[in-house]
Structures are given as structure tokens and as C-alpha cells.
N, C-alpha and C positions, 0 to 999 in steps of 0.2 A: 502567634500562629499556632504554637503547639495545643493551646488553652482553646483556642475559638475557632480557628480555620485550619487543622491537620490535616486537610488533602492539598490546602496551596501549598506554594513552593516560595519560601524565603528568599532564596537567593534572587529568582524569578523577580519581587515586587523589587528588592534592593536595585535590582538592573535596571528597572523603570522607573524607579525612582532617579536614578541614574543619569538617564536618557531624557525625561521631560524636566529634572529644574525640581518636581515636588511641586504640590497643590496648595492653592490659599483656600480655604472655605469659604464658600459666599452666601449659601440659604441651604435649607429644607425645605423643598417643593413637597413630602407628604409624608407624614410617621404614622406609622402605624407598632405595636408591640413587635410585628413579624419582620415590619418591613421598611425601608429608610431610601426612602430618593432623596436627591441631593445636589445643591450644580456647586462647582470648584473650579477653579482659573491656574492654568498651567505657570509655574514661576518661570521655565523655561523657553518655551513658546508661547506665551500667552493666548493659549485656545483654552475657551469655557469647554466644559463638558456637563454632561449628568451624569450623576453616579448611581449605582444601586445596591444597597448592603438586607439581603434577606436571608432569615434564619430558618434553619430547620428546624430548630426547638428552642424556647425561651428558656426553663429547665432542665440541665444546663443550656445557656445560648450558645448554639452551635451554629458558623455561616452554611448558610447553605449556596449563596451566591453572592460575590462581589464582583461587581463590572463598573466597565465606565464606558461612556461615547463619547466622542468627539462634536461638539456640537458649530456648525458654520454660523460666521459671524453673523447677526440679530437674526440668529434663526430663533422662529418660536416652539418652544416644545407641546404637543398636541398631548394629550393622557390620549393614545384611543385604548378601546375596550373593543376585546373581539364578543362577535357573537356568533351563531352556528353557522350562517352563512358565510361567516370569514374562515372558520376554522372548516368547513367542507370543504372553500374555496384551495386552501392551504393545500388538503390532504389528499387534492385530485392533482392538485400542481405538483406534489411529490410524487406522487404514481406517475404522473406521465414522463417528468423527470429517469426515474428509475428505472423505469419500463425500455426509456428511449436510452438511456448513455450507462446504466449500471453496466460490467462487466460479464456478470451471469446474471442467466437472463430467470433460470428455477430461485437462487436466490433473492433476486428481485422481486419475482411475484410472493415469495415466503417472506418478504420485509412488509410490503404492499398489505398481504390479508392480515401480516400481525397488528397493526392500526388500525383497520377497519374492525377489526374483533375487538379491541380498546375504546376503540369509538363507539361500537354496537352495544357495548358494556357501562358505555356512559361514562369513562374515565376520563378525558376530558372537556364534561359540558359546563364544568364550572368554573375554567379558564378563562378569565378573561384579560387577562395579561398576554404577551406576544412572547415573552424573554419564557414566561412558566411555559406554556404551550411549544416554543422550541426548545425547552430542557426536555419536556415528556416526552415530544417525538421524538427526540437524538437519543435517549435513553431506549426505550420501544425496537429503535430501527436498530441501533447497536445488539439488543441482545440478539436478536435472530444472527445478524452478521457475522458478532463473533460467538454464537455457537456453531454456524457454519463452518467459522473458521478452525472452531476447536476439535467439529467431527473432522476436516480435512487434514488437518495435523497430523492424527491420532491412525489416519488409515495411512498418508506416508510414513509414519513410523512403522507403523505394520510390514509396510513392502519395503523395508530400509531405502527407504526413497529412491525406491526402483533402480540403486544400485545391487545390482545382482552378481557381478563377480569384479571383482580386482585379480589379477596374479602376476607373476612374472614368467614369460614364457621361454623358449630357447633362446639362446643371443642376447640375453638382457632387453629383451624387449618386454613392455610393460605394456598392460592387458586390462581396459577398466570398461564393461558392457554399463551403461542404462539406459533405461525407456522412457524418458521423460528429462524436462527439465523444470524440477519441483523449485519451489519458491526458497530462494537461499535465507530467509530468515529462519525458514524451519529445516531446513536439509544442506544448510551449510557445514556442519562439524562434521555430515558425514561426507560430502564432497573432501575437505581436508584431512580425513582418516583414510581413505581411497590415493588421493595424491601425495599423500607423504607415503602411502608402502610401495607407490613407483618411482618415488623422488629420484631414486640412485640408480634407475632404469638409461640404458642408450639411446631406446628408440622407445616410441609411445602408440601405439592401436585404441583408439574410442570405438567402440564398436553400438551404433547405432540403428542400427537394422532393423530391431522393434522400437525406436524411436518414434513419438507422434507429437514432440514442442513442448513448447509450453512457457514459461516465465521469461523472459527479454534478462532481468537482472541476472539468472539463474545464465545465463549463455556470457555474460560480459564478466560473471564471477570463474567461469570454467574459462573463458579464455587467457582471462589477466594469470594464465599458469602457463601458458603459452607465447607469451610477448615478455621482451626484456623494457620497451619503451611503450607509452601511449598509442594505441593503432588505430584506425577508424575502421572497424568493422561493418556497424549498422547505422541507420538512421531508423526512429520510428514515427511514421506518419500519425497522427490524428485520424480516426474515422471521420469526426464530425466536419473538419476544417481542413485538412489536410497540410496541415501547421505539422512540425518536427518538433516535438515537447525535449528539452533536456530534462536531464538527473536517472540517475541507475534505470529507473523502472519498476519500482520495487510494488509499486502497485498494482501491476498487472500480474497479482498473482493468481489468479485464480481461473488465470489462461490453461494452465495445466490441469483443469478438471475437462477438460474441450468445451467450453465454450468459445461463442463467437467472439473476433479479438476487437478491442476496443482501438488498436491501430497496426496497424502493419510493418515488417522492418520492411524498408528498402536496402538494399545491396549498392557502394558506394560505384561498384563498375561494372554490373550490370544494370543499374538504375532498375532493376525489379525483385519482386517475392519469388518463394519455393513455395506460397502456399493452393496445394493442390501440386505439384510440377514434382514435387522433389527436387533435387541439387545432382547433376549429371554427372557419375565419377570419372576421373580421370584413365583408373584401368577398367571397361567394363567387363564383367562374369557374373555367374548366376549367385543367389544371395548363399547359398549352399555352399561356397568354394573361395565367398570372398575373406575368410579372415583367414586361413592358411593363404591365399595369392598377397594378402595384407603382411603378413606373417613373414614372407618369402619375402618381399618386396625389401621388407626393412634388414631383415639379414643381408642379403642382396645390396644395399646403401652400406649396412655398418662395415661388409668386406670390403668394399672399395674402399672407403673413407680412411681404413688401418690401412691400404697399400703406399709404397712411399711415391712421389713422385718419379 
């Protein structure tokens, strides 16, 4: 792996090697210097597959792709070959895709024309492979994404991830304002830099008053500092289906640039959203008076709580 294929993962093949039994060899369906298809019979499950071992350079041979499929029993394998009509067909089925279910919708259309400029450029009409043709487009769609991502980083770092103040106020109460809820892969160490300098606080004030959302993970990381057990907070709906996806969320980052949300939370007892509504407070005042009435409220709790019975 180190000599020929240094971006795979050793461990990776040892685990599947692991899981299927290991492969008998059966033929080469086509060699070429570049490129090696191949069918193999699983020792473990005995499913054939096709394999595909192609290089990026013969001098030194470097992999540029190793895969395998799974192939169902007497199925026959077809070679197709694409041609511009399949690969047009491909790249409007991406756009609509994109267009319809990506996250952001400015990012989408900048993935969309970076193809169509590659295409317009002729890079690639000489595809006619399926597997090369979805490495170029996954290459292609990736840079635009993550340089998206890496301009969005680099501006929450700018705004310390719209945490704007931490402190500790009178009575040990602890004081942490931001205006967003930035994607906890990038704005988590400073979430944890914020709540370890209130950790040894009595009472705790979030003040979100310039708050406008944003990340689903980012709300389930800030709260897990407020539950000593598992809570059900949210559920998040599916736009498309209206299906409740598990796992963090972590993908909906880029809810926090305001784009349109790809699902919505539902509230487990009021069975709805705050989006557009807001969330009704319990003391109502004007925004102007509410972190002193906030402020008061909790000194107010912490006296009682020291009085003895």
C-alpha cells in the first residue's frame, strides 16, 4: 500500500478482507497497461464480483482506483461505453438533483455551472468509462463545495463564531450572548472555551436576542451541557418525505448561512416549528430590559434556593 496505493487505508482492506472470507481469482475480462478488470469469487460468501485495478501512472505504477462490485448470480456483465448523450443525460440529472435537494441553493447553482464550464471545455468527452466519468464529476462538484466550505470557516472564524461575549455577572451567574448556531465541526473548541469559563457559574443566561438558527447538531452540542441524561428535545422532519432522519445532523451545516432548511425540527410537545413564530417567553418585556429582568430573575431563584426550609 505504501509503494503503490498511499491514499488507501490498510487497515480498511484488512477489515474486508476480514468480513468477506478473501477472494479466489477467476479471469481477466480486459488488460490493458492502465487498466485491469477482473471477476473474483468471495471465499466467504460466495458472491462473484468484478474488480477494477487502474493506474495513474505506469512510471512509477501508481493506483489510481481499486474497486469491486458485487455481481448477482448469472448476471451478465455488459462493457457499456458512454457517449455525449449519456454523459449530457448524467449532468442535467445532477443539476436537477442539486437544484431540488442540495442545502444551499447559491452553492448549488456554483457546483451546477462548475461542470458545465468542464464540459464546455471538453474535459470530459473522452470518457467513456461510467466509474472515470463519476470520479471527474465527484472531483469537479467537491472542489467548488469544499471551497465553499473553506470560505465559510474562515468568516466564522473571523466573527469567533458569533460568540461575542462570555462573562460572569453578579451572583455567579454566567453570561454567554451568540447569534447563531455555527456548525460544531468548525465552532466547537470555541463553544467549549465559552463553557468551561462558566462551568463554576450557579445560574447560566444564553442570551439570544440576535439569534437567527442555524445548525440542528450545533443546538444538540449546546444542549448536551445542559442535561445530566439523554433528553428528547427535537425531532427533524425530511423536507422531501416527511420521514424523521436519525444521527447528530452534522450535515446540515450550512443551515447557518440562512438558507432554506432541508428539514425542519418539530417540538416533541408542541408537535410544531418556531420557524417564522419565534418561541413565546415565559416572562414577557421588551428586548431592551430582558437580560437585567433575566439577570434579576436568576439572583431571585439563587436567594431562595440558599434559604433554609
Amino acid at each position: 500500500m505504501k509503494q503503490y496505493d498511499p491514499s488507501n487505508n490498510t487497515d480498511g482492506l484488512v477489515s474486508f478482507s476480514g468480513q468477506t472470507g478473501g477472494f479466489n481469482f477467476i479471469s481477466v475480462v480486459e488488460s490493458t497497461p492502465e487498466r485491469l478488470t477482473f471477476r473474483v469469487h468471495g471465499r466467504g460468501d460466495g458472491i462473484d464480483a468484478n474488480g477494477v485495478l487502474q493506474l495513474a501512472s505506469t512510471t512509477p505504477p501508481k493506483v489510481k482506483r481499486l474497486a469491486g462490485r458485487a455481481l448477482p448470480p448469472d448476471a451478465k456483465l455488459d462493457d457499456i461505453q458512454l457517449d455525449a448523450a449519456v454523459r449530457q443525460k448524467t449532468i442535467d440529472a445532477i443539476g436537477e438533483q442539486l437544484t431540488d435537494h442540495y442545502i444551499c441553493p447559491d452553492v448549488a447553482a456554483k457546483m451546477i455551472q462548475a461542470i458545465h464550464e468542464h464540459q464546455e471545455h471538453g474535459d470530459y468527452n473522452s470518457m467513456t468509462d461510467g466509474n472515470d466519468f463519476a470520479d471527474a464529476l465527484s472531483r469537479d462538484l467537491r472542489a467548488v463545495s469544499h471551497a465553499e466550505q473553506a470560505r465559510f470557516r474562515t468568516m466564522l472564524e473571523h466573527q469567533n463564531c458569533t460568540f461575542s461575549k462570555h462573562e460572569t455577572l453578579n451572583h455567579n451567574v454566567g453570561y454567554v450572548k451568540f447569534d447563531a448556531f455555527p456548525p460544531p465541526e468548525f465552532c466547537g473548541p470555541t463553544v467549549v472555551a465559552a463553557m468551561n469559563f462558566v462551568a463554576n457559574t450557579d445560574a447560566l443566561i444564553f442570551d439570544l436576542r440576535q439569534n437567527h438558527g442555524g445548525d440542528p447538531s450545533m443546538v444538540d452540542f449546546m444542549v448536551s451541557y445542559l442535561f445530566r441524561e439523554p433528553t428528547h428535545i427535537n425531532d427533524l422532519n425530511a423536507r422531501d418525505n416527511n420521514e424523521t432522519p436519525l444521527g447528530s445532523g452534522a450535515a446540515f451545516y450550512r443551515q447557518a448561512r440562512v438558507c432554506p432548511h432541508l428539514a425542519r425540527p418539530v417540538n416533541p410537545v408542541t408537535k410544531g416549528d418556531w420557524e417564522g413564530t419565534g418561541v413565546e417567553p415565559e416572562v414577557k418585556v421588551s428586548a431592551a430590559d430582558a437580560l437585567a429582568t433575566a439577570e434579576k430573575l436568576a439572583a431571585d431563584k439563587l436567594a431562595n434556593k440558599s434559604k433554609p426550609d
